[in-house]
C-alpha positions as CSV (number, residue, x, y, z in Angstrom):
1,X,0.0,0.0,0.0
2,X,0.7,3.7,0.0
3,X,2.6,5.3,2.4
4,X,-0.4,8.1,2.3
5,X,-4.0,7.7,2.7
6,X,-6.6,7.0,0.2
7,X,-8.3,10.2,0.5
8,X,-5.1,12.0,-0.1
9,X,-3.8,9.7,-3.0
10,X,-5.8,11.3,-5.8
11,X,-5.5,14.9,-4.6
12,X,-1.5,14.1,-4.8
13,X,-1.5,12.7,-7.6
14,X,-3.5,15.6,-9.4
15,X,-1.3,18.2,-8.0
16,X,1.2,16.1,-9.6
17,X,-0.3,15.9,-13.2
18,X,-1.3,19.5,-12.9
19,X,2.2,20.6,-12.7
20,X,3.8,18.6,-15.3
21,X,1.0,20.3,-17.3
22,X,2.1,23.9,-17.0
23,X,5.8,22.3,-17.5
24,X,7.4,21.8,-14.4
25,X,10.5,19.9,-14.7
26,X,9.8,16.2,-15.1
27,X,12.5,15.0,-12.6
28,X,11.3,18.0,-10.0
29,X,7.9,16.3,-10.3
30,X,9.4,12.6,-10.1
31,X,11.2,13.1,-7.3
32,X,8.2,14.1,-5.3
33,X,6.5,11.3,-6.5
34,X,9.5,8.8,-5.7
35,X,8.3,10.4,-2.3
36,X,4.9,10.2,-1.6
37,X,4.4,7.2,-3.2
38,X,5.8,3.4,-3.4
39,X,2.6,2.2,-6.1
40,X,0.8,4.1,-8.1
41,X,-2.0,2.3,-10.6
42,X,-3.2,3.2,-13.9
43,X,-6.5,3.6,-12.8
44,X,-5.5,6.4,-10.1
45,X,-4.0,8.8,-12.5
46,X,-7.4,8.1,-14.7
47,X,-9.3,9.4,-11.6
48,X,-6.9,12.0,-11.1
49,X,-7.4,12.9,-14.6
50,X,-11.2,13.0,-14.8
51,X,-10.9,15.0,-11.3
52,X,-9.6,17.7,-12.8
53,X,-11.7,17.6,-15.9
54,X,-14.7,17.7,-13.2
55,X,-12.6,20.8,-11.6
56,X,-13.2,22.5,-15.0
57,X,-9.8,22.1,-16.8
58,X,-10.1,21.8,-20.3
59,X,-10.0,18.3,-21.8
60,X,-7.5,19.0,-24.2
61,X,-4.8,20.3,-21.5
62,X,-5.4,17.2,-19.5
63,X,-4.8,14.8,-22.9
64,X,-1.6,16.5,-23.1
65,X,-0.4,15.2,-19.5
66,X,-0.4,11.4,-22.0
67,X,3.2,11.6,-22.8
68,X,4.4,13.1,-19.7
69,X,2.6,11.3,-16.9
70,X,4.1,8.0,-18.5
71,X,7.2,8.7,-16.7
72,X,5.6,8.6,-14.0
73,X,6.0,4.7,-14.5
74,X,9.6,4.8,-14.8
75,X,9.8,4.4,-18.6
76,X,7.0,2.3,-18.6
77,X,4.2,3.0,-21.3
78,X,0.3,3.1,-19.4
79,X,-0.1,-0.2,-21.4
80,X,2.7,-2.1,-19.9
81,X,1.9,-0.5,-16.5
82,X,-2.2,-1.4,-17.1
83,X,-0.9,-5.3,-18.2
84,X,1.4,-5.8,-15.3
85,X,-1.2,-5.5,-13.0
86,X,-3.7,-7.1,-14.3
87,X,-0.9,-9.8,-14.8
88,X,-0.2,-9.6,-10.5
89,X,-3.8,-9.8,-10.1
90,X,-3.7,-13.0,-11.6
91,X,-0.9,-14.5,-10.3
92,X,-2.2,-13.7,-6.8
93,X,-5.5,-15.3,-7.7
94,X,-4.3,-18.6,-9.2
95,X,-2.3,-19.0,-5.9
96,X,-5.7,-20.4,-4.8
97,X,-7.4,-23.6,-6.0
98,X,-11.3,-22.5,-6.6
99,X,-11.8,-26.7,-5.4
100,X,-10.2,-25.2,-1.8
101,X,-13.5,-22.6,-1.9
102,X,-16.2,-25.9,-2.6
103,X,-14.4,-27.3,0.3
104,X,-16.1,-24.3,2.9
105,X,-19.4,-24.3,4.9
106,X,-22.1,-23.8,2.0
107,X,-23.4,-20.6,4.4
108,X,-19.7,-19.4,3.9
109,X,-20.2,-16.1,1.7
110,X,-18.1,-17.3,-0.9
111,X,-20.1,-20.3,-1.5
112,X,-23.2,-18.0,-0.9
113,X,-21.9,-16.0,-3.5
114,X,-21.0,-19.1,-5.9
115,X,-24.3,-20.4,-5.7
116,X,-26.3,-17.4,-6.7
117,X,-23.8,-17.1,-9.9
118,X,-25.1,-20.7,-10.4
119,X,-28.9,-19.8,-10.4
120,X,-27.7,-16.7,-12.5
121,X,-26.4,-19.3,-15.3
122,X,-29.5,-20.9,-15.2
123,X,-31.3,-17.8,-15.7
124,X,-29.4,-16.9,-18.6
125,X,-29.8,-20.2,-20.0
126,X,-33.6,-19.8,-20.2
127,X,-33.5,-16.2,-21.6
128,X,-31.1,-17.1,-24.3
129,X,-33.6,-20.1,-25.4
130,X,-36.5,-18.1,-24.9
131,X,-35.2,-15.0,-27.2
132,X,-33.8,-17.5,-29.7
133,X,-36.9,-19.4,-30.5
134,X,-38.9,-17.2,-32.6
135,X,-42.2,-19.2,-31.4
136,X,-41.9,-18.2,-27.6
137,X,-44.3,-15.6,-26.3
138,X,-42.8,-12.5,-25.9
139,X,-44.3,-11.6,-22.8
140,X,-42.4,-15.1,-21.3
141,X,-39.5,-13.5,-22.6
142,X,-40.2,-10.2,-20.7
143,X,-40.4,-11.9,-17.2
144,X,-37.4,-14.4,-17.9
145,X,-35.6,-11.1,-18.8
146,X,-37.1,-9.3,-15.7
147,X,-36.0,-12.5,-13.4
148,X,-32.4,-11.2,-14.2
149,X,-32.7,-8.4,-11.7
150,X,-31.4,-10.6,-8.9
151,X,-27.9,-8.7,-10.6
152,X,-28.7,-5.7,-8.2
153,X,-28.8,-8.2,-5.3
154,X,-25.5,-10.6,-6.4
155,X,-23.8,-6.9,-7.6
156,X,-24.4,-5.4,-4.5
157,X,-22.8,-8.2,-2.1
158,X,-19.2,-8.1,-4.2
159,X,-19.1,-4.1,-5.0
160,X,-20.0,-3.0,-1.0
161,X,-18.6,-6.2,1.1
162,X,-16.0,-7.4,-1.1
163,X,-14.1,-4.9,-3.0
164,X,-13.9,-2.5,-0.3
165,X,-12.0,-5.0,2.1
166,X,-9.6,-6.0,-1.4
167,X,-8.7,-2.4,-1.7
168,X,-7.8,-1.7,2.0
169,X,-5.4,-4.8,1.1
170,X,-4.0,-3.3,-2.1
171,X,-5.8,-5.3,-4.2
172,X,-7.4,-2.7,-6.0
173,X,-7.8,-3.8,-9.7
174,X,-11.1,-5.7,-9.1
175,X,-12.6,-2.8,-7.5
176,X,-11.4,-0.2,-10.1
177,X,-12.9,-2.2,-13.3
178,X,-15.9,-4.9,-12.1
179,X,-17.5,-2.4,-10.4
180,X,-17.7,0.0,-13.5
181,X,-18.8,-2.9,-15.7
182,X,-21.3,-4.1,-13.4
183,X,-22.9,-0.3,-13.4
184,X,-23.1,-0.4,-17.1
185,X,-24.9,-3.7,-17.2
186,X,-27.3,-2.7,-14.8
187,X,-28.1,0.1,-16.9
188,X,-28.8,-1.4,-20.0
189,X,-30.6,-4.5,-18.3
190,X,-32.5,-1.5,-16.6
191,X,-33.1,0.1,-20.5
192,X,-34.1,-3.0,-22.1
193,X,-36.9,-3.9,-19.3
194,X,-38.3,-0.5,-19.6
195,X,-38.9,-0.8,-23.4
196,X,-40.4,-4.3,-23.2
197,X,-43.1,-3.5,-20.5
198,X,-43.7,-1.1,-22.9
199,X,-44.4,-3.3,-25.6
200,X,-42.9,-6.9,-25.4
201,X,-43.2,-6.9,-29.1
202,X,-39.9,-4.4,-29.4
203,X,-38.4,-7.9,-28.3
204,X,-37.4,-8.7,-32.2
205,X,-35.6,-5.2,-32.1
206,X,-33.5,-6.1,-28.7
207,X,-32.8,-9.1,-29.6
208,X,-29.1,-8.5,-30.4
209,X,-28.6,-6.6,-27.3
210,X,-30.0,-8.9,-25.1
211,X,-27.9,-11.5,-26.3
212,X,-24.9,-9.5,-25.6
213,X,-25.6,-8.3,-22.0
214,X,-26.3,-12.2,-21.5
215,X,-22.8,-12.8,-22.9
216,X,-21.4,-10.2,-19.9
217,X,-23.3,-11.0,-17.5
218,X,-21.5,-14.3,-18.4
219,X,-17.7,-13.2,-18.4
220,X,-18.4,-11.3,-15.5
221,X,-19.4,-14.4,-13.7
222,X,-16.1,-16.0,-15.2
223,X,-14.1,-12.8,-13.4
224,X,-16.0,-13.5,-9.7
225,X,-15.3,-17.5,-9.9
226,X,-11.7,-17.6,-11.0
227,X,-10.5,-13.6,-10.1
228,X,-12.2,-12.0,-7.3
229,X,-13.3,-14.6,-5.2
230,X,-10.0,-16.5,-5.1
231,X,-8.3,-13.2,-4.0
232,X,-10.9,-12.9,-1.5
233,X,-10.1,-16.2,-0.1
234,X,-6.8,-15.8,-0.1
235,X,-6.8,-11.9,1.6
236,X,-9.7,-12.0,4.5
237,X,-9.1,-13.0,7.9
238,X,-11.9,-15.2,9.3
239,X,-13.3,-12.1,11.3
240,X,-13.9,-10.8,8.1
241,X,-15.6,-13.6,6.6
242,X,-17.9,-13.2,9.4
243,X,-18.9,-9.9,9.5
244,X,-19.4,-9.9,5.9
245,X,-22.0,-13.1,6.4
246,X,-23.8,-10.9,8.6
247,X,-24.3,-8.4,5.9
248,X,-25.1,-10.5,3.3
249,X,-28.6,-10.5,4.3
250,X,-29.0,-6.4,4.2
251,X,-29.1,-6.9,0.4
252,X,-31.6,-9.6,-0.2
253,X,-31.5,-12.8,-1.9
254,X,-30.8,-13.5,-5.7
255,X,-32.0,-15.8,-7.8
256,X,-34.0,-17.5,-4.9
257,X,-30.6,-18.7,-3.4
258,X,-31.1,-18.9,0.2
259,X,-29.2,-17.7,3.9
260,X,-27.9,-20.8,5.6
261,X,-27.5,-20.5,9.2
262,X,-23.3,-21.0,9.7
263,X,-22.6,-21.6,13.4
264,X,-19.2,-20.0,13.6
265,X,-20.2,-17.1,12.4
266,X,-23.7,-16.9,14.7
267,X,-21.4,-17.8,17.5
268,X,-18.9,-14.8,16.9
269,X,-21.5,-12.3,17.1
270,X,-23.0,-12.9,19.8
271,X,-19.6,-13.2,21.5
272,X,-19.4,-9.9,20.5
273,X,-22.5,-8.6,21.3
274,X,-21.9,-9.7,25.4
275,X,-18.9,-8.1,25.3
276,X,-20.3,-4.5,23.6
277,X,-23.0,-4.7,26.0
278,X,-20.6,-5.2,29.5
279,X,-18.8,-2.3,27.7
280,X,-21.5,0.5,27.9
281,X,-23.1,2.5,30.0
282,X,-26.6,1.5,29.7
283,X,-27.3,4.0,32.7
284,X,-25.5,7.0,31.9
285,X,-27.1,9.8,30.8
286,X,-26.7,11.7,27.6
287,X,-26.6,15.6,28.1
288,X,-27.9,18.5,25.8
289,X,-29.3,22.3,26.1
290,X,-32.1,20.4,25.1
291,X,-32.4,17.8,28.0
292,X,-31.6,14.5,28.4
293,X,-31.5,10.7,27.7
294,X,-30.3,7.4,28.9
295,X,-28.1,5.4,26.1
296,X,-30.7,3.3,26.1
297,X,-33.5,5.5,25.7
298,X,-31.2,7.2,22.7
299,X,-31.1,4.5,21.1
300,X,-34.0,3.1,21.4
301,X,-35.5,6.6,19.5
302,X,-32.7,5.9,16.6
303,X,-33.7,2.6,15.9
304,X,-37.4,4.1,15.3
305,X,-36.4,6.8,13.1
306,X,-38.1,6.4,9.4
307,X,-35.3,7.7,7.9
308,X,-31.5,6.4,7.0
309,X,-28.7,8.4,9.0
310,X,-24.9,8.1,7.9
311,X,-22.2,10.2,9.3
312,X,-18.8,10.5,8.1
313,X,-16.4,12.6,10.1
314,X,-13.7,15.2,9.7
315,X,-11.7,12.5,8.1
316,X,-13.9,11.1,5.8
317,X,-14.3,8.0,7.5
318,X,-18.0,6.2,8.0
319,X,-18.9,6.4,11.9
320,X,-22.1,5.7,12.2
321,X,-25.5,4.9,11.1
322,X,-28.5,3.9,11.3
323,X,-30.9,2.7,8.5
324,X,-34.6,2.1,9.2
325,X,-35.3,3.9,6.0
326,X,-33.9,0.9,4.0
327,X,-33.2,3.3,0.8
328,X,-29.7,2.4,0.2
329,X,-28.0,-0.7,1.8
330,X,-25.5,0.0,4.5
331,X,-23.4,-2.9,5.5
332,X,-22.1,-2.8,8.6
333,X,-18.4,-3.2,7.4
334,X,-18.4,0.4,5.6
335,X,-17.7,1.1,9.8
336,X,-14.1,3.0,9.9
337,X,-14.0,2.8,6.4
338,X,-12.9,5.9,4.0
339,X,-15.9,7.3,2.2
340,X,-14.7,6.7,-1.1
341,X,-14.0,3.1,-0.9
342,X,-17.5,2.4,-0.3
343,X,-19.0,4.7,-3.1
344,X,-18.9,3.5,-7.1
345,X,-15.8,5.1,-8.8
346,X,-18.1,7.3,-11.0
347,X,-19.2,9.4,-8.3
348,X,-16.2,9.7,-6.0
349,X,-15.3,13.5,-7.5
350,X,-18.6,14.5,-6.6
351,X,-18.5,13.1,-3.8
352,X,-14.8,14.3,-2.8
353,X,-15.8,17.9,-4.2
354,X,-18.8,17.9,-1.8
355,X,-16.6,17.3,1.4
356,X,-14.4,20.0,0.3
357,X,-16.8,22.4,0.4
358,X,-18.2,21.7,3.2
359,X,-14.7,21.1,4.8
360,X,-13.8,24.9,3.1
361,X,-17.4,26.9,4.6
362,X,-18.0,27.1,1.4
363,X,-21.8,24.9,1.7
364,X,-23.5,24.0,5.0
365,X,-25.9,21.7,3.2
366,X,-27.0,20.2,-0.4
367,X,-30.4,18.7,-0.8
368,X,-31.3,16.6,-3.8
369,X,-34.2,15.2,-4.6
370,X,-34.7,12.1,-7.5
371,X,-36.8,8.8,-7.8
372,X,-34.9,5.4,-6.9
373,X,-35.8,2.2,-7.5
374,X,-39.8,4.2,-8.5
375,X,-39.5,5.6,-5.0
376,X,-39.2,9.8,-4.6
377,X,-36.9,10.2,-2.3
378,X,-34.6,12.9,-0.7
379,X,-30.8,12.9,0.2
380,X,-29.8,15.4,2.4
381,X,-26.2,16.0,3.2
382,X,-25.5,18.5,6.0
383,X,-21.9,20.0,7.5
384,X,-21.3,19.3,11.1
385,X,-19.4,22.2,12.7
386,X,-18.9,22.7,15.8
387,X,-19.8,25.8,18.5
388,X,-16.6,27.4,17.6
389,X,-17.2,26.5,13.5
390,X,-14.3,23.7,13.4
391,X,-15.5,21.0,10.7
392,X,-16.4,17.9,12.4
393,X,-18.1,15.8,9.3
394,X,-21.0,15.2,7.3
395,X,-24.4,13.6,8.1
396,X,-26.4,12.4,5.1
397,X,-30.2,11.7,6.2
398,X,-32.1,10.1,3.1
399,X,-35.7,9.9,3.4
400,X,-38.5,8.2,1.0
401,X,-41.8,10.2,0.5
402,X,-44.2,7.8,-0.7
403,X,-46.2,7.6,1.8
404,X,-46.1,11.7,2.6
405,X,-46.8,12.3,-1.2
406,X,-49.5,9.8,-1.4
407,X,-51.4,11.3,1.3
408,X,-51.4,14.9,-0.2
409,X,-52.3,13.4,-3.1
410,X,-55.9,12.9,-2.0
């Protein structure tokens, strides 16, 4: 890993690019890099790039960094840097035997994982047959197609409780490229069950792309069986595996693949549970100008709240939530983890930019307001200061107004 943080890896590394851009000396710019940094990936000095087109510099001054940033690999072309990692992320991979992963408990997330990527074969199999025969009713088509959705379910496990943890152990290429990928094919699974509700007939005009999401959908379960999940095996400590089984459930089942109950892991937490509870002080009292509450009482009125509560502090790092709101899924492993490991890579400047300003004065607050999953909902992100105005962190509070908007509606 870097001998800086995550958070302060892509700011470096644009500061970098941005000076070789208004022709700083290459070696001036090396030597600081030499510096800060003992790996650098391909796909960090893409962010970094599409940070500062985000910042507003012009596209064409940041396509002229191309020749100059290559140096940045000691000689080494983006190419040759981009193939040797994806040639160490292999090699680490294939020091597992995927027969060692059939070997573990079948409620062991890996083989949770494995067996939904089963079911998701199947499923494929029967839309390919049903979109090839030109006899089948489209509207069987249109709910074989619409059974495919378990994705969002399967996506969500590897992106949020998997990738996150392979990052924080330098294993970052996964996370930098399936997660993309999997975004796009939810999209255009998203696109092409839109247009046949419409009108299944418009199934002769999809055909072709149908056939080649099912073809990614496909590789992509060839990347989790023989990439991902090997490294995973390999990486996480049996803690790990645990609290990860414990989140599996916050994002549903796919594909009609069910939760086993795994002993070990049912054993830990409550082990751990005992212990949290000899720890606090049930009885204490919790102060304000306000008035007061027990712990207890607090938290009793948090786990009522119909709304999901995430706070990240001055440091960017997840330290709390609560999420009886069920909007978004919040595992509880994104728990002392930096903000932008647990976010897509697609948003991360806005993200980053949005923490800035609140970390500047610039914004106390941004309110946004959009339909998810059909549902209106609203996503409220608020600076923390302090009494004295020091930046303490941000509080998102995301709430769904179906219910409120129904109501008025009558």
């Amino acid at each position: 890993m870097a001998n800086v943080q995550q958070s302060e890896r892509l700011e470096k590394l644009q500061t970098m690019l941005a000076r070789l851009g208004k022709g700083e000396d290459l070696e001036a710019v090396r030597k600081d890099f030499v510096r800060d940094f003992e790996h650098v990936s391909v796909q960090e000095i893409m962010d970094a790039e599409q940070h500062m087109i985000a910042d507003g510099t012009d596209i064409s001054d940041v396509q002229k960094l191309c020749d100059l940033h290559a140096a940045l690999f000691h000689g080494r072309t983006e190419a040759e840097v981009l193939q040797d990692e994806a040639r160490k992320t292999h090699e680490a991979a294939a020091q597992v035997n995927p027969d060692d992963i059939e070997t573990l408990a079948e409620a062991h997330p890996l083989r949770q994982l494995s067996a939904e990527n089963t079911a998701l074969a199947h499923q494929l199999d029967e839309v390919d047959a049903l979109t090839a025969n030109p006899d089948t009713d489209p509207k069987a088509c249109v709910v074989a197609i619409q059974n495919l959705n378990g994705i969002w379910s399967h996506y969500g496990k590897k992106e949020e409780l998997l990738m996150p943890l392979l990052y924080s152990y330098g294993v970052t290429g996964p996370s930098q490229v399936m997660w993309g990928v999997d975004d796009e094919m939810k999209r255009e699974l998203s696109t092409i069950l839109a247009v046949l509700r419409e009108d299944p007939e418009n199934l002769t005009i999809y055909h072709g792309r149908i056939q080649a999401l099912s073809r990614r959908i496909r590789e992509m379960i060839y990347k989790e069986e023989r990439i991902l999940f090997p490294l995973a095996y390999r990486f996480f400590s049996e803690e790990e595996w645990y609290k990860i089984y414990h989140d599996f459930p916050e994002y549903g089942m796919a594909f009609g693949v069910p939760f086993r109950k795994w002993a070990p892991a049912i054993g830990w937490k409550v082990a751990q549970q005992s212990q949290s509870l000899d720890e606090q002080v049930l009885d204490g009292k919790i102060h304000t100008e306000t008035g007061e509450l027990t712990l207890r009482e607090f938290q009793r009125i948090l786990a009522l709240m119909p709304v999901d509560i995430t706070f990240v502090d001055a440091d960017n790092i997840v330290r709390f939530f609560v999420n009886n709101g069920h909007v978004f899924s919040r595992p509880k492993s994104c728990l002392g983890r930096d903000i932008f490991e647990v976010h897509p890579p697609q948003i991360i400047p806005v993200v980053r930019q949005l923490l800035e300003d609140f970390r500047a004065g610039k914004r106390d607050d941004m309110l946004v307001y959009r339909r998810i999953k059909g549902a209106p909902i609203g996503v409220h992100y608020l600076a923390v200061r302090s009494a004295q105005d020091e930046y303490l962190g941000t509080v998102e509070f995301v709430t769904d107004y179906s219910e409120a908007l129904e109501k008025f509606s009558r």
